[in-house]
Each structure stands twice: as structure tokens, then as C-alpha cells.
MDAnalysis code that builds the backbone (N, CA, C; Angstrom):
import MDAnalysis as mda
import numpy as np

u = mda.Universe.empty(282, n_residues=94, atom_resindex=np.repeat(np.arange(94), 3), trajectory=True)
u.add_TopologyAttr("name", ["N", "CA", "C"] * 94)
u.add_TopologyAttr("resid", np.arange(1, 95))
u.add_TopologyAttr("resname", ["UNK", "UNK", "UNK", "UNK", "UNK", "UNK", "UNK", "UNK", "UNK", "UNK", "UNK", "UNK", "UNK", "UNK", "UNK", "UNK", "UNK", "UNK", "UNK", "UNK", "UNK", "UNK", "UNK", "UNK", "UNK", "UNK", "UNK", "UNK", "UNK", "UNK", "UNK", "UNK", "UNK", "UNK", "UNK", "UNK", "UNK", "UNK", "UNK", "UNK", "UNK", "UNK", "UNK", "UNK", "UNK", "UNK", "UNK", "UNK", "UNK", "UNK", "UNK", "UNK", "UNK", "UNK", "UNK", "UNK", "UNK", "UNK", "UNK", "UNK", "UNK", "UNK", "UNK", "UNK", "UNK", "UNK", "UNK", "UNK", "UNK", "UNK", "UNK", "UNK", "UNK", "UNK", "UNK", "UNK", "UNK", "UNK", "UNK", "UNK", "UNK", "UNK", "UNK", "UNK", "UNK", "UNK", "UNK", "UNK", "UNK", "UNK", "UNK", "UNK", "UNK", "UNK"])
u.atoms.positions = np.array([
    [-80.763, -80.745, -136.150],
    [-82.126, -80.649, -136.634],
    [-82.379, -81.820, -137.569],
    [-83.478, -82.638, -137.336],
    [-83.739, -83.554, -137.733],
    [-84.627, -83.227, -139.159],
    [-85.172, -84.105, -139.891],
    [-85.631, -83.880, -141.123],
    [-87.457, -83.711, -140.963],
    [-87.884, -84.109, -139.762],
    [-89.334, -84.130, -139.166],
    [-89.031, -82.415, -138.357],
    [-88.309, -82.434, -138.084],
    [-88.468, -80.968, -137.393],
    [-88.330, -79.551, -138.261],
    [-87.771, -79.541, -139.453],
    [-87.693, -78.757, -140.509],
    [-88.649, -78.971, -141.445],
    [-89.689, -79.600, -141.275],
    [-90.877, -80.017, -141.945],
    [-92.026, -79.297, -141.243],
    [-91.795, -79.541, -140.043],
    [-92.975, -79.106, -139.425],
    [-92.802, -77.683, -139.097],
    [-91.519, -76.865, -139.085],
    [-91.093, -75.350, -139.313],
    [-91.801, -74.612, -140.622],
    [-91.711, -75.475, -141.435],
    [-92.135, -75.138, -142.927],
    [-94.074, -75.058, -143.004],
    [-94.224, -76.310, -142.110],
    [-95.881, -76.121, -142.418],
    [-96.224, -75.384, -141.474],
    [-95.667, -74.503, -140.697],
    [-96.287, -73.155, -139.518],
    [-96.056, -72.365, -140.232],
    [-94.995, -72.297, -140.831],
    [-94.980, -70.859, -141.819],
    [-95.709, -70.938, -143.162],
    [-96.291, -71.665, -143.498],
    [-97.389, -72.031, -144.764],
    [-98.393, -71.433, -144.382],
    [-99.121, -72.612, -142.633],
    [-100.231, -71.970, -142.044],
    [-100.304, -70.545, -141.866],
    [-99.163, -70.209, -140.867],
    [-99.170, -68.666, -140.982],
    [-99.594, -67.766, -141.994],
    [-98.811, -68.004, -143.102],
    [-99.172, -67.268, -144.494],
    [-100.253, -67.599, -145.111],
    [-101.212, -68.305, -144.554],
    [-102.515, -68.344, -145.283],
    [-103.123, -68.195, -144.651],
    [-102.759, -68.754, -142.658],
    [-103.924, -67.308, -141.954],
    [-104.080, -65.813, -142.466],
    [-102.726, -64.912, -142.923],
    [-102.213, -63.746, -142.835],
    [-103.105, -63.657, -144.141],
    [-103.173, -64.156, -144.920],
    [-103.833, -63.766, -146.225],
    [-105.084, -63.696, -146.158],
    [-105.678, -64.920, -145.278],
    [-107.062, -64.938, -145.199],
    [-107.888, -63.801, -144.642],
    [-106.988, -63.356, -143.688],
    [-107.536, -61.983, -142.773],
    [-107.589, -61.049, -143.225],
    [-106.165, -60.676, -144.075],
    [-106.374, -59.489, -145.337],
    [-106.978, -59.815, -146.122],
    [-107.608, -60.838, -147.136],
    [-108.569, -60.210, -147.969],
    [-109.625, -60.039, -146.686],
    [-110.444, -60.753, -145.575],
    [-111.657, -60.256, -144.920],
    [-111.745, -58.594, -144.738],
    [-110.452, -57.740, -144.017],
    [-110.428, -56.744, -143.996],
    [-110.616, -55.761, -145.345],
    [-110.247, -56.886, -146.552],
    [-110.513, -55.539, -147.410],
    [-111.767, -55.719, -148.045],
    [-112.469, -57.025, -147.655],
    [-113.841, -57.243, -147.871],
    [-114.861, -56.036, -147.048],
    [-114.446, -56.058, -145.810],
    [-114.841, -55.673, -144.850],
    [-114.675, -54.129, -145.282],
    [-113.848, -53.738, -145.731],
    [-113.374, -52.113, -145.634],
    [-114.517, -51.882, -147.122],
    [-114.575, -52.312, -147.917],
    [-115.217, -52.050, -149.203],
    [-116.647, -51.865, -149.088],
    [-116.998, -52.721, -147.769],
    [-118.483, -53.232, -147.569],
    [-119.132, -52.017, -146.865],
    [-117.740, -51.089, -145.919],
    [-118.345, -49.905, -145.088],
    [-117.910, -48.956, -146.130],
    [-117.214, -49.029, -147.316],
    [-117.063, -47.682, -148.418],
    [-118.426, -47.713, -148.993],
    [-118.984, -48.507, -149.362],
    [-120.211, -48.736, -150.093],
    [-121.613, -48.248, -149.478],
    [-121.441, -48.838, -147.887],
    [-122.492, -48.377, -146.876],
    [-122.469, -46.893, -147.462],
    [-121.198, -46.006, -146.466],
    [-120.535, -44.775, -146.669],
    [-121.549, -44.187, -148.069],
    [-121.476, -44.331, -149.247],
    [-121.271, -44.060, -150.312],
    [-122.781, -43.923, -150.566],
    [-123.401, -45.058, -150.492],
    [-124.725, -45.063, -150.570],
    [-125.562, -44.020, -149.286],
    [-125.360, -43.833, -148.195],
    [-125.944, -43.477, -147.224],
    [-125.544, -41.440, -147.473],
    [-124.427, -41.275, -148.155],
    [-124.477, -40.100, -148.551],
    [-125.510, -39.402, -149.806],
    [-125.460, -40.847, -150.925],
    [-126.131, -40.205, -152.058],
    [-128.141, -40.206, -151.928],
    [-127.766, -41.232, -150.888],
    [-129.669, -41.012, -150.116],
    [-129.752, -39.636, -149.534],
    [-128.844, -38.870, -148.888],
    [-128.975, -38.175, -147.942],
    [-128.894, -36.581, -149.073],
    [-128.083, -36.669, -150.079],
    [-128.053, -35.777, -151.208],
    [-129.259, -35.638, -152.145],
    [-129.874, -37.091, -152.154],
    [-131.598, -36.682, -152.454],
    [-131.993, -36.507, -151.954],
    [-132.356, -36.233, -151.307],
    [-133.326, -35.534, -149.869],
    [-132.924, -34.084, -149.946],
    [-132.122, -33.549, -150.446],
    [-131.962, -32.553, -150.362],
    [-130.666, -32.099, -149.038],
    [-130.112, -32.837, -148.430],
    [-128.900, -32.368, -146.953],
    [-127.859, -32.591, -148.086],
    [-127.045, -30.901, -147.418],
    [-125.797, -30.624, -147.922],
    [-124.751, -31.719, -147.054],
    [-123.881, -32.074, -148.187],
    [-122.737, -32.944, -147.473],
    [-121.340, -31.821, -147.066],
    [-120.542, -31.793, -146.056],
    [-119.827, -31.651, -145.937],
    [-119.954, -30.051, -144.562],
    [-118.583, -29.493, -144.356],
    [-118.078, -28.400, -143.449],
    [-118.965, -26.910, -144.307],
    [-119.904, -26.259, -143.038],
    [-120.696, -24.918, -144.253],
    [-119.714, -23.786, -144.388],
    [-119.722, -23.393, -145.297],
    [-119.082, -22.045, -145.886],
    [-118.891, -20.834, -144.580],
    [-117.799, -20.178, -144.581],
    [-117.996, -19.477, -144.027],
    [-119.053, -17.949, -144.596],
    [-119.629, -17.226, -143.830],
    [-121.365, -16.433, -143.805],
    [-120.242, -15.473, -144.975],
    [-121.297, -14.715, -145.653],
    [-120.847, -13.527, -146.389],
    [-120.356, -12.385, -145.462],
    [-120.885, -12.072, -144.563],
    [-120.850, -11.393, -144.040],
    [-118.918, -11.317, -143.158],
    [-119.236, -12.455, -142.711],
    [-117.627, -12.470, -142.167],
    [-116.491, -12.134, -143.499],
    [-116.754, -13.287, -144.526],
    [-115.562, -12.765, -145.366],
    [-115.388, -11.575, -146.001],
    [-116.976, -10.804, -146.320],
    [-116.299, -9.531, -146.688],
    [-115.574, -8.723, -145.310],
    [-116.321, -8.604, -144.417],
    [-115.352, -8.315, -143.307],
    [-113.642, -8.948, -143.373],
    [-113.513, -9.978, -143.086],
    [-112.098, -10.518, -143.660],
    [-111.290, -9.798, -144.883],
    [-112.095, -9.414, -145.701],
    [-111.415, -9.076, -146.930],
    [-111.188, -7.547, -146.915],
    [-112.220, -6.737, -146.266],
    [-112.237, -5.467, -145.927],
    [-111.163, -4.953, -145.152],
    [-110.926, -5.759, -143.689],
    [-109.741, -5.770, -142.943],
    [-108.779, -5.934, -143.662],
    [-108.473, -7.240, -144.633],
    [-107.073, -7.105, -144.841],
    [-106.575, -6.013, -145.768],
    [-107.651, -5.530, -146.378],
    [-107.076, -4.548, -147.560],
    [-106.886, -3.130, -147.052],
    [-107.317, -2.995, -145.810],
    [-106.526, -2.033, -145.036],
    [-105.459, -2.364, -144.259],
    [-105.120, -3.511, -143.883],
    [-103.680, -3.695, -143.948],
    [-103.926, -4.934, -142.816],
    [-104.340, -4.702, -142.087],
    [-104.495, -5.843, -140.809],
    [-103.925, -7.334, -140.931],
    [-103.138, -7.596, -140.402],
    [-102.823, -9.289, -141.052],
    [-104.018, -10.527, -140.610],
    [-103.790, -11.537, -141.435],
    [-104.837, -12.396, -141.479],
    [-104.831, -13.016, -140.112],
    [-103.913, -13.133, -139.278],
    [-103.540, -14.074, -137.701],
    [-104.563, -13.162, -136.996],
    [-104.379, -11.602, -137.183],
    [-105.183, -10.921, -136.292],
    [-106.429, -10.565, -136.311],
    [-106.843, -10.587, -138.049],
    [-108.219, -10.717, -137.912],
    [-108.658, -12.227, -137.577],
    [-107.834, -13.346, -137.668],
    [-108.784, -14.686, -137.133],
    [-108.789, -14.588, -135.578],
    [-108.238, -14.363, -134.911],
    [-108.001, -13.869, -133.280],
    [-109.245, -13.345, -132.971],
    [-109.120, -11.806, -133.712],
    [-110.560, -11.508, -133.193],
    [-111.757, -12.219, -133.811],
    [-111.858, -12.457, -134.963],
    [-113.227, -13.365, -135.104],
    [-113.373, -14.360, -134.409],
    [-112.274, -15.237, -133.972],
    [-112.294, -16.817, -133.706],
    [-112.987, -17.793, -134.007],
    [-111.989, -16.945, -135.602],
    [-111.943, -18.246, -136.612],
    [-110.035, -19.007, -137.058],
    [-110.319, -20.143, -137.610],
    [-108.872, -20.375, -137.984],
    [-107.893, -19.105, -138.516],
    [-106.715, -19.290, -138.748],
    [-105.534, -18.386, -138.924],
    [-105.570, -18.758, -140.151],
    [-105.700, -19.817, -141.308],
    [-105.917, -20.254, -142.608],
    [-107.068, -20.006, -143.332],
    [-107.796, -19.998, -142.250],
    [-109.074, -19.952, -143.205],
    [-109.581, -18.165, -143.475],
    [-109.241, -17.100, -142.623],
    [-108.795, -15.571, -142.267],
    [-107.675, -15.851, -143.893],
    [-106.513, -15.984, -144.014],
    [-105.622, -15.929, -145.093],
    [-106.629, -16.523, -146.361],
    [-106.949, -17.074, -146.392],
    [-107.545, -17.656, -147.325],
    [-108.943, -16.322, -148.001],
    [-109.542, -15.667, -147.189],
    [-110.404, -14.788, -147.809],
    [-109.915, -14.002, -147.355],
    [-108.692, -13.307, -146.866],
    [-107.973, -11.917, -147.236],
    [-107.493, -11.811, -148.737],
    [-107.058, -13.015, -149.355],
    [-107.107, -12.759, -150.872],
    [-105.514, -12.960, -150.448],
])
């Protein structure tokens, strides 16, 4: 290996590492730019009055849920028959 050929090994791996850098900060430019979208497009949507997120399960089911389990029924079998999750049944059996 000549002294021109270990030179020019060195400036691909320079280039490399400052392509590699350049792309990660764009991506985290990029990622910040859709958190912000994200962020803003929720707190417009929270004035207006729209709930964010998964709705509650009804009153009606969980006292049912809670009624069942306290007569003994396990939570797997009351979510079976409702068909609802097996966690979310445990969760308002108490």
C-alpha cells in the first residue's frame, strides 16, 4: 500500500462520516418538524372542542363488569362474552 492509496481510504471515510451526519441531523430536523405539526394539529383540534384519544369504556358495561366479577365470574370470561379485551374486563373487575 502506497502512501496515495491510504490517503484516499481516509478521505472516503471522512466523506462517509459527514454524509452520515448530514442525514442524521435532516432526519431529526425532519422528525421535530412532524412532532410540532403533530402537536399543534392536536391543540387546534382540543379547541374546538374534539376529545383526543381511545373513548372510555360506557357505564353501563363496567358496572356490569364489576357486578359480574363480585359474584365471582373471572375477568377472561366476562371479556369473552362482552367482546371486549381480557385486560381491560380485569381492569374494572377491581
Amino acid at each position: 500500500m502506497d502512501f496515495g492509496e491510504g490517503l484516499n481510504e481516509k478521505m472516503r471515510e471522512l466523506v462517509r462520516n459527514i454524509l452520515l451526519a448530514l442525514l442524521s441531523s435532516l432526519a431529526k430536523v425532519e422528525a421535530q418538524k412532524i412532532s410540532d405539526r403533530t402537536k399543534a394539529g392536536m391543540a387546534r383540534a382540543k379547541a374546538n372542542g374534539i376529545k383526543i384519544g381511545r373513548p372510555r369504556l360506557a357505564v353501563e358495561i363496567r358496572q356490569q363488569i364489576a357486578r359480574r366479577a363480585a359474584g365471582g365470574e373471572k375477568p377472561y370470561a366476562i371479556a369473552k362474552t362482552l367482546g371486549i379485551d381480557r385486560h381491560t374486563a380485569a381492569k374494572y373487575a377491581g
